[in-house]
ROPATOR-215394 format. One record per residue: chain; x, y, z of N, C-alpha, C in turn. Coordinates in nm, 3 decimals. Layout:
N
(A; (X; Y; Z); (X; Y; Z); (X; Y; Z));
...
This chain:
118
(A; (0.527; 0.363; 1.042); (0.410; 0.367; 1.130); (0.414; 0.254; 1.233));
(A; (0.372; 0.273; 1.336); (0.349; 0.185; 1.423); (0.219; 0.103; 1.429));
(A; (0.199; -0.010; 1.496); (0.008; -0.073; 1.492); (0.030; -0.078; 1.653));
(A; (-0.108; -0.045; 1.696); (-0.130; -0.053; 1.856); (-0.141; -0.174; 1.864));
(A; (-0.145; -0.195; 2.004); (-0.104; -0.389; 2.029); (-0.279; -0.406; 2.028));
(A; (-0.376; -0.337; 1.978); (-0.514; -0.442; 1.942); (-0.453; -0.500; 1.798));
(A; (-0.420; -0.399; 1.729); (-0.353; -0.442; 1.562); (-0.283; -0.560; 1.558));
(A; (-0.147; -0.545; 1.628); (-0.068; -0.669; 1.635); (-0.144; -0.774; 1.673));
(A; (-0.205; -0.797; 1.771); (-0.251; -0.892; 1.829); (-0.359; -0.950; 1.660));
(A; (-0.423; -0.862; 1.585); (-0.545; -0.898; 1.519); (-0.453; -0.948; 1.366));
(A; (-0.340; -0.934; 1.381); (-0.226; -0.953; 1.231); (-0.155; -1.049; 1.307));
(A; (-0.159; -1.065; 1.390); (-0.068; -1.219; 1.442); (-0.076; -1.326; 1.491));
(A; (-0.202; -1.317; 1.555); (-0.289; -1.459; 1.642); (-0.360; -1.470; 1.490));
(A; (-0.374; -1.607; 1.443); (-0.461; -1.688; 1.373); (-0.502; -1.778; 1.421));
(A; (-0.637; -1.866; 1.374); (-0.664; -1.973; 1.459); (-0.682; -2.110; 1.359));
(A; (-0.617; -2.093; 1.228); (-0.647; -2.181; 1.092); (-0.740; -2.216; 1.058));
(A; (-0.878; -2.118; 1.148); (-1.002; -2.168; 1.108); (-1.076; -2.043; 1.038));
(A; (-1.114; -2.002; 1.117); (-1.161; -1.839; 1.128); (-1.113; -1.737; 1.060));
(A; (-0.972; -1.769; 1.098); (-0.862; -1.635; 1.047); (-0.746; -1.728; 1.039));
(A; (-0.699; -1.722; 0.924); (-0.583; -1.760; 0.845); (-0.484; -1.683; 0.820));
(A; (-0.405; -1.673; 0.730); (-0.269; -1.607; 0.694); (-0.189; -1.725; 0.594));
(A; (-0.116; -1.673; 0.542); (-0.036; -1.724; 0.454); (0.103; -1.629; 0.447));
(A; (0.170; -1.655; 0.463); (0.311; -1.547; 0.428); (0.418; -1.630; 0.360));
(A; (0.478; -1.554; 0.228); (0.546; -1.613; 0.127); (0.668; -1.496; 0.189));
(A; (0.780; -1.558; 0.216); (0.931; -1.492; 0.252); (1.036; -1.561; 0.144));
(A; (1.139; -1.472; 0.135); (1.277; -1.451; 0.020); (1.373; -1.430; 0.106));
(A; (1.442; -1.530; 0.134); (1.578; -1.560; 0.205); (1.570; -1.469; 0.356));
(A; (1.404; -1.565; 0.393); (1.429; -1.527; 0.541); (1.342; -1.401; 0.557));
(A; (1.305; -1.297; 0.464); (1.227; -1.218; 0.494); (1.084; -1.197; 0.428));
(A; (1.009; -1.162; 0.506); (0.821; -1.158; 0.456); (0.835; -1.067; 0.332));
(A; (0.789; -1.082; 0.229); (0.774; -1.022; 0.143); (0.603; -1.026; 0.073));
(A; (0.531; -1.129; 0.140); (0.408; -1.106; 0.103); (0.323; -1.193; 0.246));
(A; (0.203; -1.130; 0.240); (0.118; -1.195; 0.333); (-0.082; -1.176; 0.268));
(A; (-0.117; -1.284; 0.242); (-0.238; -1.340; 0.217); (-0.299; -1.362; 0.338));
(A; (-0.445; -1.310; 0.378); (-0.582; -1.338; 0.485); (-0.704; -1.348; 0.474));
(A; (-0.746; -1.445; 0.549); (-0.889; -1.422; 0.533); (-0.963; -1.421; 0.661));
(A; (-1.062; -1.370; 0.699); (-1.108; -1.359; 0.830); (-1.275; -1.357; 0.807));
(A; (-1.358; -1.492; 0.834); (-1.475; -1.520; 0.837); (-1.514; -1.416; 0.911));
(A; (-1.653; -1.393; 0.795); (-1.770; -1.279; 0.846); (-1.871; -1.371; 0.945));
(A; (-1.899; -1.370; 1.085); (-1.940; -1.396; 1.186); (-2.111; -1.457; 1.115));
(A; (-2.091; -1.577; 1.133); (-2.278; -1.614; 1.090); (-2.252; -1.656; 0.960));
(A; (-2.154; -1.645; 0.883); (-2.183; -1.627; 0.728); (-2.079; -1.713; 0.661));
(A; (-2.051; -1.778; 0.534); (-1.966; -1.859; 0.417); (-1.913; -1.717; 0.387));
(A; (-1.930; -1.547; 0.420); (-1.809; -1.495; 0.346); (-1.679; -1.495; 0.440));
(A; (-1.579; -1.461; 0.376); (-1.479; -1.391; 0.459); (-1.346; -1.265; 0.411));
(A; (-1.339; -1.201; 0.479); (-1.308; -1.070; 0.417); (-1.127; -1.121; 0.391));
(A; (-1.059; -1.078; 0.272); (-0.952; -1.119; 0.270); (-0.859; -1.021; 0.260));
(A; (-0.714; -1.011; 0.246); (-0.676; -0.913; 0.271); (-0.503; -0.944; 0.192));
(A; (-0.438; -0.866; 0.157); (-0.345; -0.878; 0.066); (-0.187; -0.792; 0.064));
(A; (-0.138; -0.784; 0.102); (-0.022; -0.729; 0.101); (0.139; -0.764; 0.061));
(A; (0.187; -0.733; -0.072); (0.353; -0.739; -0.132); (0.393; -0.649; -0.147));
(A; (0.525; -0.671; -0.096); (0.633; -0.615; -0.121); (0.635; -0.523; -0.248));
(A; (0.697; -0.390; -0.244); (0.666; -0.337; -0.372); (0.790; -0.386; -0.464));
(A; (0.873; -0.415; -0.439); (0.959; -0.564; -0.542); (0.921; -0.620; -0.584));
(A; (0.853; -0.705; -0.532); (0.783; -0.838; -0.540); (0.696; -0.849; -0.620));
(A; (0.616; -0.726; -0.648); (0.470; -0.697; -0.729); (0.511; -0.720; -0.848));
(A; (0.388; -0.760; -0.925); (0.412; -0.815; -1.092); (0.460; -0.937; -1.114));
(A; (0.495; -0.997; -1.000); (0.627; -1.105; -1.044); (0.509; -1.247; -1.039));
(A; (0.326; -1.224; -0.997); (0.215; -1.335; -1.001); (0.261; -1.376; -0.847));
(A; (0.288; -1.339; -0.772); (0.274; -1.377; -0.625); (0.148; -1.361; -0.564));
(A; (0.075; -1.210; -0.595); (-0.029; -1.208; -0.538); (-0.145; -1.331; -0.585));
(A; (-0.116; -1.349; -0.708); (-0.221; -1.450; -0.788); (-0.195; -1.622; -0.735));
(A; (-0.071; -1.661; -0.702); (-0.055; -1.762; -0.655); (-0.116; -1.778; -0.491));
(A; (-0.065; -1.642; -0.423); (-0.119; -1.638; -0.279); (-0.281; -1.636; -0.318));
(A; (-0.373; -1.578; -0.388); (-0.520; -1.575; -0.388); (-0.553; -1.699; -0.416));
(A; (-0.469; -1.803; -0.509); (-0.514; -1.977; -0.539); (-0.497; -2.040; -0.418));
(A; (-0.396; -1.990; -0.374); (-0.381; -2.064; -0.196); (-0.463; -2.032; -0.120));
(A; (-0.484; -1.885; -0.062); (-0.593; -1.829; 0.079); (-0.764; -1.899; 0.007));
(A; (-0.781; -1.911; -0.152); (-0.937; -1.969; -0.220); (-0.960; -2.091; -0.138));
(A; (-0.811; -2.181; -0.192); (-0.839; -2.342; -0.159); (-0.840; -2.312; -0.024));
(A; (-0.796; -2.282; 0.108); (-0.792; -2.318; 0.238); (-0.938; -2.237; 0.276));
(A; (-0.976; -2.178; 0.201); (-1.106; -2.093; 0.233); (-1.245; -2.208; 0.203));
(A; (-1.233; -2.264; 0.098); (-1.299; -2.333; 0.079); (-1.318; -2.478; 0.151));
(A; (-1.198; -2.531; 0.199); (-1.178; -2.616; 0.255); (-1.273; -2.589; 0.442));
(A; (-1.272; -2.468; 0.454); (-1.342; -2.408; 0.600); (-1.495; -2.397; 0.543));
(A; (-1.553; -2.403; 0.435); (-1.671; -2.432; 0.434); (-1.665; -2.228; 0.396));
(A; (-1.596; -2.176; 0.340); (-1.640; -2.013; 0.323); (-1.669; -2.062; 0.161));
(A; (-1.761; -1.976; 0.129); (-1.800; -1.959; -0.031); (-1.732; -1.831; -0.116));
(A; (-1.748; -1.725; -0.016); (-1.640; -1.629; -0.114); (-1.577; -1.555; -0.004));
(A; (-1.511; -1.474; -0.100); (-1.386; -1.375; -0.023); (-1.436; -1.270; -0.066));
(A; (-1.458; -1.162; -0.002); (-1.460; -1.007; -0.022); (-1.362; -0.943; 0.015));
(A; (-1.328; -0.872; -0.054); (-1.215; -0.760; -0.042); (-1.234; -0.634; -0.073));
(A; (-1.185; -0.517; 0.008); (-1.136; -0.388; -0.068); (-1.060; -0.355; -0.126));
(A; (-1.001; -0.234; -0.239); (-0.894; -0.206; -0.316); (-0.917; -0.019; -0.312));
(A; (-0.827; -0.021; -0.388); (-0.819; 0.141; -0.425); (-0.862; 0.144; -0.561));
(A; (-0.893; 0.210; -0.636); (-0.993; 0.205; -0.784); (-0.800; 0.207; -0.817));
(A; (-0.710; 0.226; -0.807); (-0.600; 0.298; -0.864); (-0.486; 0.149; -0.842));
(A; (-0.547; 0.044; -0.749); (-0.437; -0.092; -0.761); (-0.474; -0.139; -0.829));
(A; (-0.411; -0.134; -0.999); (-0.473; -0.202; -1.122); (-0.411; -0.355; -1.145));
(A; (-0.314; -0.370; -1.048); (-0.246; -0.475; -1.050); (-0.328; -0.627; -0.941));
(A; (-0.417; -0.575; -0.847); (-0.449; -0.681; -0.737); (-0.579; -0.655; -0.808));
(A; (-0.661; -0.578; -0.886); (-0.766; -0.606; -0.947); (-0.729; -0.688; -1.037));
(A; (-0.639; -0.678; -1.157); (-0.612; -0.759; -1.227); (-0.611; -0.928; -1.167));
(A; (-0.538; -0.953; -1.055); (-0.529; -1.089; -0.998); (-0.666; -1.101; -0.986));
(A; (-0.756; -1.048; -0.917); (-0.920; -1.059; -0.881); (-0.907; -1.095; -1.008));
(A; (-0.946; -1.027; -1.122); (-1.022; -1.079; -1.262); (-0.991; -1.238; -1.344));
(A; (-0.818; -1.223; -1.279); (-0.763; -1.331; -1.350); (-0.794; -1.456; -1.317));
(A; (-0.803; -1.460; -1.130); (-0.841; -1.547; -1.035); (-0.975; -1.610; -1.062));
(A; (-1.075; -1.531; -1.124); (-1.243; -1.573; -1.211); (-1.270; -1.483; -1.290));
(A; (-1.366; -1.553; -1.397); (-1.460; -1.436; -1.462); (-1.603; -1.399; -1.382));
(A; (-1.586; -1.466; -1.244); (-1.726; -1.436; -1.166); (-1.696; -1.351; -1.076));
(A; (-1.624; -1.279; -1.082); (-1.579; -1.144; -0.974); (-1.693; -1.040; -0.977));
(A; (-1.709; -1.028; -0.884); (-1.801; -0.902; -0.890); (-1.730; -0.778; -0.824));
(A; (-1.719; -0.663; -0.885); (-1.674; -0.543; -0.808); (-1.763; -0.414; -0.838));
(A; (-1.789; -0.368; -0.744); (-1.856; -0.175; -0.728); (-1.763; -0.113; -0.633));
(A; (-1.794; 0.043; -0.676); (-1.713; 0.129; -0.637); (-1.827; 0.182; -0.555));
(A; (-1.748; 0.255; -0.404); (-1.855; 0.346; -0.311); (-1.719; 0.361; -0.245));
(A; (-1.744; 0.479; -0.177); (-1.693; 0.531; -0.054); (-1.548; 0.548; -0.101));
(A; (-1.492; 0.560; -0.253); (-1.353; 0.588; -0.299); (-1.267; 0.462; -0.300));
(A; (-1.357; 0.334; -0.289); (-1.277; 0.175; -0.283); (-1.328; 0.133; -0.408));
(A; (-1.298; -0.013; -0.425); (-1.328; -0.052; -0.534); (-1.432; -0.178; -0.376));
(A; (-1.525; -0.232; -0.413); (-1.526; -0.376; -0.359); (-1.557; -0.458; -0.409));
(A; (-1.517; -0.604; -0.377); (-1.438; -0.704; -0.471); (-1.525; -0.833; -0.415));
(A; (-1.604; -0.916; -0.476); (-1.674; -1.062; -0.427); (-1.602; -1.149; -0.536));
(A; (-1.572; -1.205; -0.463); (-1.487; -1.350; -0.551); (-1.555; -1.478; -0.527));
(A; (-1.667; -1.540; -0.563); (-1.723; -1.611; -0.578); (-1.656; -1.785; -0.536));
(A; (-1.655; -1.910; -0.466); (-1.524; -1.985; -0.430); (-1.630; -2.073; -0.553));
(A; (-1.727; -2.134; -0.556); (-1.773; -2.177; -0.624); (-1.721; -2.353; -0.584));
């Protein structure tokens, strides 16, 4: 698939405040990328998650969520919200593992996910 250049532009400009990123690479290539992007007015910010399907299982996503928490918190955000698929039992798992103060409901065929920074 391709992303139109609003996409690129919104997955590649960060400003280390607002909107962050994190990307963990394996001899030179991206294999995972961690985000968070402050909700306008507000301590949340919506985060966002993507590995390699290699890569999965191996606690990357769980190390990237201890990293994107601390730099989140450090910006003055209190939690991270996220979406999932009821069916990624593996990045829910990191959510649960990451706190026992997770909050998640299902609507609209997602799971959604409040992670509390505390």
């Amino acid at each position: 698939p391709r992303l139109s250049e609003k996409e690129v532009t919104r997955f590649t400009q960060v400003d280390g405040d607002e909107r962050v990123a994190l990307v963990a690479d394996c001899d030179g290539d991206i294999v995972a990328v961690a985000r968070f992007d402050r909700e306008p007015e507000t301590t949340d910010a919506e985060a966002a998650f993507v590995v390699q399907d290699s890569f999965q299982g191996r606690g990357l996503g769980f190390v990237l969520l201890q990293q994107l928490a601390a730099g989140a918190r450090e910006h003055g955000i209190e939690r991270l919200v996220a979406t999932t698929l009821p069916e990624n039992n593996r990045m829910l798992h990191v959510f649960r593992k990451f706190s026992s103060e997770v909050k998640t409901s299902f609507r609209d065929g997602v799971v959604h996910v409040t992670i509390p920074l505390g």
